[in-house]
N, C-alpha and C positions, 0 to 999 in steps of 0.2 A: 288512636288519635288520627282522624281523617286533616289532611293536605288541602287547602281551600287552593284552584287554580285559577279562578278569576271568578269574575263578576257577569250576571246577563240580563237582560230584563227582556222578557219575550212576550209580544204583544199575540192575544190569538190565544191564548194557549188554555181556553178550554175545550176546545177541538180541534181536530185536523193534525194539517202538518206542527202546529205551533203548540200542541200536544205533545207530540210527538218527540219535538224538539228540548221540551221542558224535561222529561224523561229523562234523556239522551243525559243532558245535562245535569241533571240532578247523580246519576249514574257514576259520571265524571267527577264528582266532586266540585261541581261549579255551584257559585252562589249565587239563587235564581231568583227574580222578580217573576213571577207571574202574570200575567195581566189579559185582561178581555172586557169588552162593554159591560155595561151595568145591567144589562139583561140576560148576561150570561151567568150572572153571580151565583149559580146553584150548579152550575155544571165546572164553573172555577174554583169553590169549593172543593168538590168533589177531586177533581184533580189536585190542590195542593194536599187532599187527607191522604190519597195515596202516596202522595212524594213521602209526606212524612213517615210513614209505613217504612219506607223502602231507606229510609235514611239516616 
């Protein structure tokens, strides 16, 4: 049984630092929004199938 420690909604986060940061967090046990422009949508995917992975 995972401890949820808060809530995030992180804008950016199919790359860069705001990647990074969704990791970090997901990691944590924080419950994460993801988010990025709508032209990012393939590399935002990508990034939440990893969290899921990891999670």
């Amino acid at each position: 049984m995972s401890i949820v420690k808060g809530a995030a909604l992180v804008t950016g986060s199919a790359h860069g630092i705001g990647r990074g940061i969704v990791f970090r967090l997901a990691r944590d046990w924080f419950d994460i929004a993801p988010n990025d422009a709508s032209s990012q949508r393939n590399q935002l995917r990508a990034v939440t199938n990893d969290i899921e992975k990891i999670c």
